[in-house]
MOPAC internal coordinates of N, CA, C and O (Angstrom, degrees):
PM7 1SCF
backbone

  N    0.0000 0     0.00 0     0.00 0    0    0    0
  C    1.4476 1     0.00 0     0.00 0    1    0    0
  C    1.5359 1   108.08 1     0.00 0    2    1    0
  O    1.2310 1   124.55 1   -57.30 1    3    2    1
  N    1.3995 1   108.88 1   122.70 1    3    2    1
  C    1.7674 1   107.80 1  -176.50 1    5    3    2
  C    1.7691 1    91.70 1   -77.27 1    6    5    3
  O    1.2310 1   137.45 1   -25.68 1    7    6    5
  N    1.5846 1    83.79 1   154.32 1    7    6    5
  C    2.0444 1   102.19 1   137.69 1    9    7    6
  C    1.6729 1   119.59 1    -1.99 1   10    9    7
  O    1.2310 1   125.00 1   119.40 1   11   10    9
  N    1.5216 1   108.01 1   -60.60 1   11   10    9
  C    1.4192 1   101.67 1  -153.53 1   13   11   10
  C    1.2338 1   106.34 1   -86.85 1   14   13   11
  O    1.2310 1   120.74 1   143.02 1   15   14   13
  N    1.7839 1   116.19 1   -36.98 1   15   14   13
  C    1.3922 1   109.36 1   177.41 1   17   15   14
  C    1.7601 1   113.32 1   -69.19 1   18   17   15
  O    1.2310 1   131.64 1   168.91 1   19   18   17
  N    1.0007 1    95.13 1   -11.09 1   19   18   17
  C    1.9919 1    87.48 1   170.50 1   21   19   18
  C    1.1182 1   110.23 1   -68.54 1   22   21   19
  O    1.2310 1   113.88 1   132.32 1   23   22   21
  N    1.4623 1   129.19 1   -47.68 1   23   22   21
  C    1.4195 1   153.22 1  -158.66 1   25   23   22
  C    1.6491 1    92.67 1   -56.99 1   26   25   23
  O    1.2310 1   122.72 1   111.39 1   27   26   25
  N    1.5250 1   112.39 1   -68.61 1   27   26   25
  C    1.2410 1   124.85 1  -166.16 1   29   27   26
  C    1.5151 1    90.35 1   -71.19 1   30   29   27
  O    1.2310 1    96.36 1   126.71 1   31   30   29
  N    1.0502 1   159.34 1   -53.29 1   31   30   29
  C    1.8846 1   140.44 1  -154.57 1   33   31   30
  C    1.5824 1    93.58 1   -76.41 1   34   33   31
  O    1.2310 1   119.26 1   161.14 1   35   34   33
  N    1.6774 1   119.02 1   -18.86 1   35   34   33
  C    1.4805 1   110.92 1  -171.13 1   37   35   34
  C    1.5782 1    99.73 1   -80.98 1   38   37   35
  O    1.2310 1   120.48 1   143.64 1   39   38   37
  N    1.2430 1   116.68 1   -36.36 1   39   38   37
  C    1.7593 1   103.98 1  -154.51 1   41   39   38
  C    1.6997 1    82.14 1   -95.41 1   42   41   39
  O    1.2310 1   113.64 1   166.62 1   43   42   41
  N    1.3907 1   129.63 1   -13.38 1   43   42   41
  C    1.6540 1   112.84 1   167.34 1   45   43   42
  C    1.5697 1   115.38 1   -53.94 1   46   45   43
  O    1.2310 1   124.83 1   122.77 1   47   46   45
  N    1.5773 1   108.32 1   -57.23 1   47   46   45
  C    1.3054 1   129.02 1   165.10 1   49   47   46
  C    1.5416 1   116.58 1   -27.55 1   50   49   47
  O    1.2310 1   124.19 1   130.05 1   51   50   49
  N    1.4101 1   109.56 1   -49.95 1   51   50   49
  C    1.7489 1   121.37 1  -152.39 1   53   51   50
  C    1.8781 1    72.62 1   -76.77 1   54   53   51
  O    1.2310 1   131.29 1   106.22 1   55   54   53
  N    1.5718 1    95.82 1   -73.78 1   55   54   53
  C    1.4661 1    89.50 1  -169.68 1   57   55   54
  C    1.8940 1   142.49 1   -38.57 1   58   57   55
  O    1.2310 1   129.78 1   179.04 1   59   58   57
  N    1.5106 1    98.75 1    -0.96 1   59   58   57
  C    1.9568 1   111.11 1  -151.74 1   61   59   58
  C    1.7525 1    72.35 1  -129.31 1   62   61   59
  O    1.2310 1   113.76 1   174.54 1   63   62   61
  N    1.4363 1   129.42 1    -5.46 1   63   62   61
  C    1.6459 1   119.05 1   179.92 1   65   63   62
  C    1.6875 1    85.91 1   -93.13 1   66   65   63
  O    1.2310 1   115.45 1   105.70 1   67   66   65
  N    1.4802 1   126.24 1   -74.30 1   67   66   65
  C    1.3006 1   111.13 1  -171.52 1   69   67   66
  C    1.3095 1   132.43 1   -58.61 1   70   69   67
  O    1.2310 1   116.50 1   167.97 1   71   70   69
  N    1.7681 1   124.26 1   -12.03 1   71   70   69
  C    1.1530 1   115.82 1   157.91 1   73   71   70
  C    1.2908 1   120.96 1   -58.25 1   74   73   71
  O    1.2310 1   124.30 1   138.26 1   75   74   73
  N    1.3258 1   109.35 1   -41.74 1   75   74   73
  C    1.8010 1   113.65 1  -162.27 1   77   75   74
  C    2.0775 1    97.11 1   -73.64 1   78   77   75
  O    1.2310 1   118.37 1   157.95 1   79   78   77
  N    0.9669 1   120.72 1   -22.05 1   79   78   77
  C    1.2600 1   135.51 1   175.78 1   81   79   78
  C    1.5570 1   104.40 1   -44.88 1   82   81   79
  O    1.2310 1   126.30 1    91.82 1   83   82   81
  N    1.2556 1   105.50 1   -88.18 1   83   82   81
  C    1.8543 1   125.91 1   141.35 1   85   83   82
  C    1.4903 1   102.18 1     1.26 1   86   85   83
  O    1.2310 1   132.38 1   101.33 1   87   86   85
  N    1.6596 1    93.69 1   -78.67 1   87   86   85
  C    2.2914 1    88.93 1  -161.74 1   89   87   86
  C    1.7672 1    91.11 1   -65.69 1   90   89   87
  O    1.2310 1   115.90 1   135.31 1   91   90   89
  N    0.7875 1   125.39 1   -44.69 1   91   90   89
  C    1.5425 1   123.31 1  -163.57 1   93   91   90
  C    1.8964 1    97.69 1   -47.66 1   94   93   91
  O    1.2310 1   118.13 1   137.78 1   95   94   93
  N    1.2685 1   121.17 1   -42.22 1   95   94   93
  C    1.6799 1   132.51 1   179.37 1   97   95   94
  C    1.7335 1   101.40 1   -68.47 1   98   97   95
  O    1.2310 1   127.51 1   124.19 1   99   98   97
  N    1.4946 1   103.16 1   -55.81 1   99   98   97
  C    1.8164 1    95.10 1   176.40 1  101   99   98
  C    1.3579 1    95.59 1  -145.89 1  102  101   99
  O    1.2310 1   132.53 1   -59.31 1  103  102  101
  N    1.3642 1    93.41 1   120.69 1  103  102  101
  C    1.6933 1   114.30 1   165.40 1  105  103  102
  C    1.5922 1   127.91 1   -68.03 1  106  105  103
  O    1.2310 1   129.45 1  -172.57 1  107  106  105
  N    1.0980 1    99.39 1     7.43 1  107  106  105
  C    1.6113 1   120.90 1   151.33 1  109  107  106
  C    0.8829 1   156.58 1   -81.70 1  110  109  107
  O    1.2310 1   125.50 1  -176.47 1  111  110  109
  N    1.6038 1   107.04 1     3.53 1  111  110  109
  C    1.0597 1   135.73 1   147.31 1  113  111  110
  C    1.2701 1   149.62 1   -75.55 1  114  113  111
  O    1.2310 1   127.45 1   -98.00 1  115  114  113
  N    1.6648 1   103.27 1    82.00 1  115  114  113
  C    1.8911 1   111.46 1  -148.94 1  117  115  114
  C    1.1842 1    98.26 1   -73.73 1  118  117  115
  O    1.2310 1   112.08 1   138.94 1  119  118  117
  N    1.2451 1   132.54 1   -41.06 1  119  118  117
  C    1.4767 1   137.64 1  -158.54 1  121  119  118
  C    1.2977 1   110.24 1   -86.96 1  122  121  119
  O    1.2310 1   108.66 1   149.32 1  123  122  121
  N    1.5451 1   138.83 1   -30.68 1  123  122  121
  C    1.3481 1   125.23 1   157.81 1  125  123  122
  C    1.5872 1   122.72 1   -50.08 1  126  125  123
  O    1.2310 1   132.58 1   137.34 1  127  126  125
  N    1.7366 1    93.31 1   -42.66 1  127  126  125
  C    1.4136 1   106.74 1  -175.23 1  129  127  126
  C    1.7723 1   108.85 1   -49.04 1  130  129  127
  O    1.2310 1   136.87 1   116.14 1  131  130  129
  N    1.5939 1    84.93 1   -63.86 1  131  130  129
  C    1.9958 1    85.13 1   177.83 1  133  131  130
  C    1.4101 1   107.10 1   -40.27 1  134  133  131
  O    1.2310 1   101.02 1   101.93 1  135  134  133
  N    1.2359 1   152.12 1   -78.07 1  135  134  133
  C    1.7770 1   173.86 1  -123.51 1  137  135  134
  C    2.1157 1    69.75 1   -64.66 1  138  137  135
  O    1.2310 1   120.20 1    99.69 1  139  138  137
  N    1.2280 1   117.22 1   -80.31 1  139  138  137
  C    1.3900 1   109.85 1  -164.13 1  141  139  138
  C    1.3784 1   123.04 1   -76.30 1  142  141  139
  O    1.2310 1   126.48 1  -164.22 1  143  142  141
  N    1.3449 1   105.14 1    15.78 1  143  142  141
  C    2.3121 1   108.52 1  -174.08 1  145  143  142
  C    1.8735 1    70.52 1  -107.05 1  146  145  143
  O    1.2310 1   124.24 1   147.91 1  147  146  145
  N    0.9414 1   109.47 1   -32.09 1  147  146  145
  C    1.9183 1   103.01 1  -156.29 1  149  147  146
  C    1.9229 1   108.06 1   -84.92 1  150  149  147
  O    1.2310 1   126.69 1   162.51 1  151  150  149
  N    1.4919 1   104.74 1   -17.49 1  151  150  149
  C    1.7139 1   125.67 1  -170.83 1  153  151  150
  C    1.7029 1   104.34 1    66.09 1  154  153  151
  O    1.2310 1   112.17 1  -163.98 1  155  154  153
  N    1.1742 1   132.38 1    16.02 1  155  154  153
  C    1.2914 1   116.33 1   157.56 1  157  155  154
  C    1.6414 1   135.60 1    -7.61 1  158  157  155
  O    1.2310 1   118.32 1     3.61 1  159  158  157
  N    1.0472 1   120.81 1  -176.39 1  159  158  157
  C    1.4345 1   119.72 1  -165.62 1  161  159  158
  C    2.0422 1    93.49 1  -136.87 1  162  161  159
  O    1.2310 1   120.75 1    -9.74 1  163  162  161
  N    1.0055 1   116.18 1   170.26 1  163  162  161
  C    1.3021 1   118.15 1   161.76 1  165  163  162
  C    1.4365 1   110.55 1   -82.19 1  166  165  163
  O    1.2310 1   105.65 1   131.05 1  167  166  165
  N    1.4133 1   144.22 1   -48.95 1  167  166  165
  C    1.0357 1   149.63 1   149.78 1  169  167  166
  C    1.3950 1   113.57 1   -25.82 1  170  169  167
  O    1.2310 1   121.09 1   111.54 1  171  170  169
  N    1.4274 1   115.52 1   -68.46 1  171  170  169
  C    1.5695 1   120.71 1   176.64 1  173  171  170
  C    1.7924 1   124.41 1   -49.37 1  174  173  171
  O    1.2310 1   136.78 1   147.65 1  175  174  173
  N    1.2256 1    85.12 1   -32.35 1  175  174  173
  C    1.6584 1    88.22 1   156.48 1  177  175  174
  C    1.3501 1   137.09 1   -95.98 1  178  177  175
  O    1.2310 1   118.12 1   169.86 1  179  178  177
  N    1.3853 1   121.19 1   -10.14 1  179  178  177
  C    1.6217 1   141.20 1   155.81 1  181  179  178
  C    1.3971 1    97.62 1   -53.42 1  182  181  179
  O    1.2310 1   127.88 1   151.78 1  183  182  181
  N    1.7231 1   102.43 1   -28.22 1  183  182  181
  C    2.2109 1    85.71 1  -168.62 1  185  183  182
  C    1.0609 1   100.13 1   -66.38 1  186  185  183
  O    1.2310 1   124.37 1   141.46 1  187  186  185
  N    2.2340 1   109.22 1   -38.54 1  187  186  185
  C    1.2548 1    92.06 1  -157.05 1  189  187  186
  C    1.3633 1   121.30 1   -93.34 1  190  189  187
  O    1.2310 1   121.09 1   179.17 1  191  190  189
  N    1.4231 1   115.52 1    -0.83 1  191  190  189
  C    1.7868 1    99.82 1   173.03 1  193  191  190
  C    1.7902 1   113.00 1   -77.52 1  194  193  191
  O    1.2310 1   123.74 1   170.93 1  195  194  193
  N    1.6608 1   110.42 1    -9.07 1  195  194  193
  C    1.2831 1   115.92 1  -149.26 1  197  195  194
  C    2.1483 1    73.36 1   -90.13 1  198  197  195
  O    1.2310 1   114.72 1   132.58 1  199  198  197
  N    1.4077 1   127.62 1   -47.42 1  199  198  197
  C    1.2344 1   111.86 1   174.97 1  201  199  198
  C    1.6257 1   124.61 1   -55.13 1  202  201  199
  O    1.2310 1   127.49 1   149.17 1  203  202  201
  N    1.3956 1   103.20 1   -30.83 1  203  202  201
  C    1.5237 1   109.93 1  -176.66 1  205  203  202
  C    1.8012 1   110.12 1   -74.68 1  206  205  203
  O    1.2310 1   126.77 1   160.22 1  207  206  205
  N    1.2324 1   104.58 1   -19.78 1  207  206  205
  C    1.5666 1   117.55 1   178.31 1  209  207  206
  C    1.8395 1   106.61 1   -58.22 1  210  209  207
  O    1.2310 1   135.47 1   125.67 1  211  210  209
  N    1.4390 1    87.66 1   -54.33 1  211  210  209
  C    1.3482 1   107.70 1  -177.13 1  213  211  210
  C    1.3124 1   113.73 1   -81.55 1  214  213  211
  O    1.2310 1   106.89 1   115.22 1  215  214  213
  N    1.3605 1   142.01 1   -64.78 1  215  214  213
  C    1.4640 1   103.99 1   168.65 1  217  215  214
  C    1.4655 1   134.19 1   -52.41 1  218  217  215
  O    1.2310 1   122.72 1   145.88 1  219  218  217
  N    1.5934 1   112.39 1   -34.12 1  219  218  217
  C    1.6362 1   100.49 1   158.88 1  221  219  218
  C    1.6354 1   112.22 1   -25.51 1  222  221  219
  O    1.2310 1   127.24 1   104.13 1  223  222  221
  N    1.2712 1   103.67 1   -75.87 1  223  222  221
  C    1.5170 1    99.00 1  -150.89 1  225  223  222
  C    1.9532 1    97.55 1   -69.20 1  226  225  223
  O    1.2310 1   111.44 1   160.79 1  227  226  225
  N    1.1220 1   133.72 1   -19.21 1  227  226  225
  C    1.3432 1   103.33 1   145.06 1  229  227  226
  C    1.0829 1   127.67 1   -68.15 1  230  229  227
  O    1.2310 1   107.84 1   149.34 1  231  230  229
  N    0.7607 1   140.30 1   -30.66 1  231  230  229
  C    1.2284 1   133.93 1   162.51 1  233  231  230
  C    1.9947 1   130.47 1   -27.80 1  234  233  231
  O    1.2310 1   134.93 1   143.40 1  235  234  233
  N    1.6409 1    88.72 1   -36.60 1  235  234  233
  C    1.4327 1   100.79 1  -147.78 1  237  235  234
  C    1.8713 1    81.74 1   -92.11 1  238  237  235
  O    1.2310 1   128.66 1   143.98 1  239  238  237
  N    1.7501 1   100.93 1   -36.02 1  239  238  237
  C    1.4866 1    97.39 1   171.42 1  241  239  238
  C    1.4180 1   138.73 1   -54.44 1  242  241  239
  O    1.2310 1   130.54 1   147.47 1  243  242  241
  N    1.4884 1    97.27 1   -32.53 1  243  242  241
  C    1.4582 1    99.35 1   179.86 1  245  243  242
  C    1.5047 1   116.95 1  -106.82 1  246  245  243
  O    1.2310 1   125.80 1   172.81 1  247  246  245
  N    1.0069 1   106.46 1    -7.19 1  247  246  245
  C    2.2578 1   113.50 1   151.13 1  249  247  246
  C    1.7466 1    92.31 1   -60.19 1  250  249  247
  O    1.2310 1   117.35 1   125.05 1  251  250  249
  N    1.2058 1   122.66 1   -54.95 1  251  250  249
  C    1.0660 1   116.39 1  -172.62 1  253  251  250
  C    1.6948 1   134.19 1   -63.23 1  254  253  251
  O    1.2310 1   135.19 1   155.35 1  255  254  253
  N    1.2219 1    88.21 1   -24.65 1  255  254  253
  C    1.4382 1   112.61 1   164.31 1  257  255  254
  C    1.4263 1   135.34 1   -70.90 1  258  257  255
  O    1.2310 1   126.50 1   170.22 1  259  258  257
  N    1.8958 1   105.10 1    -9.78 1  259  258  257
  C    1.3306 1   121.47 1  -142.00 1  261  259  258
  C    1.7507 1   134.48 1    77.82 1  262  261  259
  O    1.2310 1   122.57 1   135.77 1  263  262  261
  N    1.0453 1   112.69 1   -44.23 1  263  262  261
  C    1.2910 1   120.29 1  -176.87 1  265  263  262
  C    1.8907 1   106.38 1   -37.17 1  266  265  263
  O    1.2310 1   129.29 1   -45.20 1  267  266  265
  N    1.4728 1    99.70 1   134.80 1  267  266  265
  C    0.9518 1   104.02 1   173.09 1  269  267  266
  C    2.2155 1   124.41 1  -135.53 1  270  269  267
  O    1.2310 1   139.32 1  -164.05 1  271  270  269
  N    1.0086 1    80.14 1    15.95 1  271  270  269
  C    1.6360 1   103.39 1   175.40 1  273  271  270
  C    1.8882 1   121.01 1  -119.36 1  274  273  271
  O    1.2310 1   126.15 1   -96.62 1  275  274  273
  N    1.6356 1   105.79 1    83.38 1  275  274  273
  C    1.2798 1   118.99 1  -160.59 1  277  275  274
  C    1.6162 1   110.29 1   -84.16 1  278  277  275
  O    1.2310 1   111.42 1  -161.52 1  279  278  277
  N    1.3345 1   133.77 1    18.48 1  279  278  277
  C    1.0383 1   123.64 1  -115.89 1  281  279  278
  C    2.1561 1    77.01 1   -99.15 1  282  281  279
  O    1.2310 1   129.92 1   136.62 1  283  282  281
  N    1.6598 1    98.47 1   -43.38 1  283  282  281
  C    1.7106 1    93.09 1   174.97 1  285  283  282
  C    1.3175 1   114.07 1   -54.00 1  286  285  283
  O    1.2310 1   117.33 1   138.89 1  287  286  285
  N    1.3568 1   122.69 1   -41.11 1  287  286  285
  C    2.0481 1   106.10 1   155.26 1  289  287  286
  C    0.8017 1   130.12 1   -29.54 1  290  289  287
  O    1.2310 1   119.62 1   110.89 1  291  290  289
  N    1.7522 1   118.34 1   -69.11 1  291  290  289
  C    1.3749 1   130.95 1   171.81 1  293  291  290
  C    1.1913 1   112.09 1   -25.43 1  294  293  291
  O    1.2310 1   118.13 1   127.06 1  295  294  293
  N    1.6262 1   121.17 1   -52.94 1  295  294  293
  C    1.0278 1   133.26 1  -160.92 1  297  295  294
  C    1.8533 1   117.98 1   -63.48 1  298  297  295
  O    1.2310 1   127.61 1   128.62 1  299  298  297
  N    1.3749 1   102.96 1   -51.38 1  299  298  297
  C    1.4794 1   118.68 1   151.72 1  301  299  298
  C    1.2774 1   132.06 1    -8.59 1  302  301  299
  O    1.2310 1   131.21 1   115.16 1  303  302  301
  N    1.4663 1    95.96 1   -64.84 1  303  302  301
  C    1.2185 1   150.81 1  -156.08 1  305  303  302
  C    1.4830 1    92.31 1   -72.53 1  306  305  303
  O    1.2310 1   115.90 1   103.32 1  307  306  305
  N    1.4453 1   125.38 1   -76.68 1  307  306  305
  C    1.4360 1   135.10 1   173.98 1  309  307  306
  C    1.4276 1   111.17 1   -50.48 1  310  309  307
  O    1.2310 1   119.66 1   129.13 1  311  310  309
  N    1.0643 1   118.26 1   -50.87 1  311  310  309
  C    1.6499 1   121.94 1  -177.28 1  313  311  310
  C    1.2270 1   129.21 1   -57.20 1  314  313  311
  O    1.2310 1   132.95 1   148.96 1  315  314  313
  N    1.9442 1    92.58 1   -31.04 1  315  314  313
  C    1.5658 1    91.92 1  -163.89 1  317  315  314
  C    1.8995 1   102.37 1   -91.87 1  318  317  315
  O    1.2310 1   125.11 1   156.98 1  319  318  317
  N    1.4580 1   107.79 1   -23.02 1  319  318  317
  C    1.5900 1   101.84 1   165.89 1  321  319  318
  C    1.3579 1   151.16 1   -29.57 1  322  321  319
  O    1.2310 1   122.30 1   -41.87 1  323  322  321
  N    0.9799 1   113.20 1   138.13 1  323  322  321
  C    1.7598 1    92.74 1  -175.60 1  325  323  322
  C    1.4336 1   125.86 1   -70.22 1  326  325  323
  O    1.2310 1   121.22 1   -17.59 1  327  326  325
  N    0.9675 1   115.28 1   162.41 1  327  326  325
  C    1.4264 1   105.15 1  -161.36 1  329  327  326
  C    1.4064 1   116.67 1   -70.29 1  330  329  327
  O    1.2310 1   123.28 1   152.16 1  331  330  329
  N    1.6691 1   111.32 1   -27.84 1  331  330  329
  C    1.7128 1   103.72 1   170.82 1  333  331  330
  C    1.5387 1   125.12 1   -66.31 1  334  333  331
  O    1.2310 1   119.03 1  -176.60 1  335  334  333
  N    1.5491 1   119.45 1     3.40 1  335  334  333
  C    1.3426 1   132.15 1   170.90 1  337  335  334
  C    1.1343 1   125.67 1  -103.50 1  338  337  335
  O    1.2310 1   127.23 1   -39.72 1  339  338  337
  N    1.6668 1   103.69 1   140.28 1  339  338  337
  C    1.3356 1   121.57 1   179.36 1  341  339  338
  C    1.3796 1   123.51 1   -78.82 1  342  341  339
  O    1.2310 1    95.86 1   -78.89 1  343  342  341
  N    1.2491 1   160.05 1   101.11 1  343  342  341
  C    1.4717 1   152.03 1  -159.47 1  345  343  342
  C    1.5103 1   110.53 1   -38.26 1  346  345  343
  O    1.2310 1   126.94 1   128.65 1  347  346  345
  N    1.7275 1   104.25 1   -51.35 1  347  346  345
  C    1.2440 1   116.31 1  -162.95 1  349  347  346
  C    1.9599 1   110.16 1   -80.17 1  350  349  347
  O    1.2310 1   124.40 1   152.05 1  351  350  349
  N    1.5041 1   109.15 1   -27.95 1  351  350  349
  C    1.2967 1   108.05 1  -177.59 1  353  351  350
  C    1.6912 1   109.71 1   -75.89 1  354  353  351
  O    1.2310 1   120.48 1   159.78 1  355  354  353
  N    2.0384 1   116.68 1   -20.22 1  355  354  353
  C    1.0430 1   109.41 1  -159.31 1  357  355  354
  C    1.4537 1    96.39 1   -89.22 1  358  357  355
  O    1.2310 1   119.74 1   160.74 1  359  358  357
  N    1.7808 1   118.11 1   -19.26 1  359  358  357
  C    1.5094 1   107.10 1  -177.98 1  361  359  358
  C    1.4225 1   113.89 1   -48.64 1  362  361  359
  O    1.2310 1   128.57 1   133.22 1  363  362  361
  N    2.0816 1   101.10 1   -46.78 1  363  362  361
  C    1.3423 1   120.12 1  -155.00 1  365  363  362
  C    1.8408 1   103.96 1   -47.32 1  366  365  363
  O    1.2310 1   137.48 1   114.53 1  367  366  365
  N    1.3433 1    83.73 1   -65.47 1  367  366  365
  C    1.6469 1    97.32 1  -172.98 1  369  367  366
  C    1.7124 1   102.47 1   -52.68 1  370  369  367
  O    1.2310 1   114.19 1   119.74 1  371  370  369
  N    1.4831 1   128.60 1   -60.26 1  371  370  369
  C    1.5504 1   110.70 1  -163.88 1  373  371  370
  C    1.6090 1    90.57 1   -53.75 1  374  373  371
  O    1.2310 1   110.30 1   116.82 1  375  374  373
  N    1.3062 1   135.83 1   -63.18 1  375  374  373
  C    1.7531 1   125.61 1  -172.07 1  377  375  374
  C    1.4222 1    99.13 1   -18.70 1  378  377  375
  O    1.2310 1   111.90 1   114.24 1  379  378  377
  N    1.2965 1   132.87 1   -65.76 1  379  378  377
  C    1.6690 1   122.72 1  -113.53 1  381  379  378
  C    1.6755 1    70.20 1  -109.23 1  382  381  379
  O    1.2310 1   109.06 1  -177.11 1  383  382  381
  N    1.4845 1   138.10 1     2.89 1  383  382  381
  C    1.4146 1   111.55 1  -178.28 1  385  383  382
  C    1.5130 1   104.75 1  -137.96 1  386  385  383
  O    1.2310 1   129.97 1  -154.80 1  387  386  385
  N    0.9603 1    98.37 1    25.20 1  387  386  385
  C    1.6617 1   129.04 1   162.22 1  389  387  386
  C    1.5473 1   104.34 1    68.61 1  390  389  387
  O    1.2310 1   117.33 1  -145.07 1  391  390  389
  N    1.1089 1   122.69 1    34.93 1  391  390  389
  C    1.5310 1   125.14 1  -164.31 1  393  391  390
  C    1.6450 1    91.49 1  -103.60 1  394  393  391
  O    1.2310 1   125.95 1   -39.61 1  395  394  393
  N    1.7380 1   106.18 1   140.39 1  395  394  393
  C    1.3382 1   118.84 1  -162.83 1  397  395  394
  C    1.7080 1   123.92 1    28.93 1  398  397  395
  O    1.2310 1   113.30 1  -134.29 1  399  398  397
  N    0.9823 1   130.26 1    45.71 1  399  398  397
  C    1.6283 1   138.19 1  -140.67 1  401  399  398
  C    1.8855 1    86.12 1   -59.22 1  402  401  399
  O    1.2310 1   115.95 1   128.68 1  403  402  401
  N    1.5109 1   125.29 1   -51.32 1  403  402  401
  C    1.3856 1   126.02 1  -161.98 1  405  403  402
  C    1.5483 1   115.06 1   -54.91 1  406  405  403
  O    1.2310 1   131.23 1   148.91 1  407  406  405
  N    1.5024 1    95.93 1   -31.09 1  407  406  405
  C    1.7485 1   118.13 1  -150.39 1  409  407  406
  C    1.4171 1    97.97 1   -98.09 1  410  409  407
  O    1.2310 1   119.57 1   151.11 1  411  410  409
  N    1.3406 1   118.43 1   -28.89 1  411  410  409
  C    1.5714 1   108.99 1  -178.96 1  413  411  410
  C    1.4899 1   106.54 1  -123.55 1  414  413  411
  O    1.2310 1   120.67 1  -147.52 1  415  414  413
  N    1.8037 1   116.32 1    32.48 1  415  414  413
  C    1.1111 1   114.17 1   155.95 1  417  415  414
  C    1.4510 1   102.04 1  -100.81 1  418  417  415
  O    1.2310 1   114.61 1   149.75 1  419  418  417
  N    1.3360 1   127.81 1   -30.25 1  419  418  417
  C    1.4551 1   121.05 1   170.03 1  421  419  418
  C    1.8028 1   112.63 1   -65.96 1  422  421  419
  O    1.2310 1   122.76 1   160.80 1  423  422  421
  N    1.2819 1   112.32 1   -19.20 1  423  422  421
  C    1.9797 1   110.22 1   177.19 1  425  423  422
  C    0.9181 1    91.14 1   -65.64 1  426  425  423
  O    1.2310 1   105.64 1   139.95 1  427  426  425
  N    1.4739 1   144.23 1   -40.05 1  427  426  425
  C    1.6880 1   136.82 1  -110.56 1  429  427  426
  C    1.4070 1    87.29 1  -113.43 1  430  429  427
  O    1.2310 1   112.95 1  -176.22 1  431  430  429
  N    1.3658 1   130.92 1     3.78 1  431  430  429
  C    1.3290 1   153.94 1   155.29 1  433  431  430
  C    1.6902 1   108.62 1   -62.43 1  434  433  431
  O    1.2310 1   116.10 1   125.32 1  435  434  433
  N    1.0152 1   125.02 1   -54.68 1  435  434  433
  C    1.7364 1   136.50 1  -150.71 1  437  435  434
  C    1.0731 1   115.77 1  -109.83 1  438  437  435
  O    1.2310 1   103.35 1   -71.39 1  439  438  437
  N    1.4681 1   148.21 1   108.61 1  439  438  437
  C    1.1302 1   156.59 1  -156.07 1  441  439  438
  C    1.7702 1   125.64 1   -54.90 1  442  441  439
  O    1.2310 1   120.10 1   180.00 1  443  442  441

């Protein structure tokens, strides 16, 4: 194992120590919890609030539009995840830790 891959399992580590810090304060925090059952990256999760940013606000466009059949979001939504995630476990957890509450009460629709 070179230098760099230490580097990277260390600042994963640093990063999966101050989350659990967090759940250790409120155990209500489903969605940090997943980020460290799943070994995520800090980066790897920048994708995903930076995707959840963005379907929100479609989201908000096409409520606005009328549309009421999100299901090609959803779809997004599944695709664009990382691969150690489940669609249905990541709705659960953002719900219960209030993360995107609008955007993954319409997933929590789709199987």
């Amino acid at each position: 194992m070179d230098i760099n891959e230490v580097m990277k399992r260390m600042n994963k580590l640093e990063y999966h120590q101050k989350l659990l810090l967090k759940v250790i304060e409120n155990r209500n925090l489903e969605f940090f919890k997943l980020i460290v059952e799943k070994s995520l990256t800090e980066r790897e999760v920048k994708d995903f609030f930076r995707l959840c940013e963005e379907l929100s606000m479609e989201l908000e466009e096409q409520k606005a539009e009328g549309f009421v059949y999100f299901h090609p979001l959803y779809n997004k939504f599944k695709y664009g995840l990382h691969k150690n995630l489940e669609p249905k476990e990541v709705v659960q957890a953002c719900l219960a830790q209030g993360l995107f509450s609008s955007l993954m009460s319409e997933f929590v629709k789709y199987p």
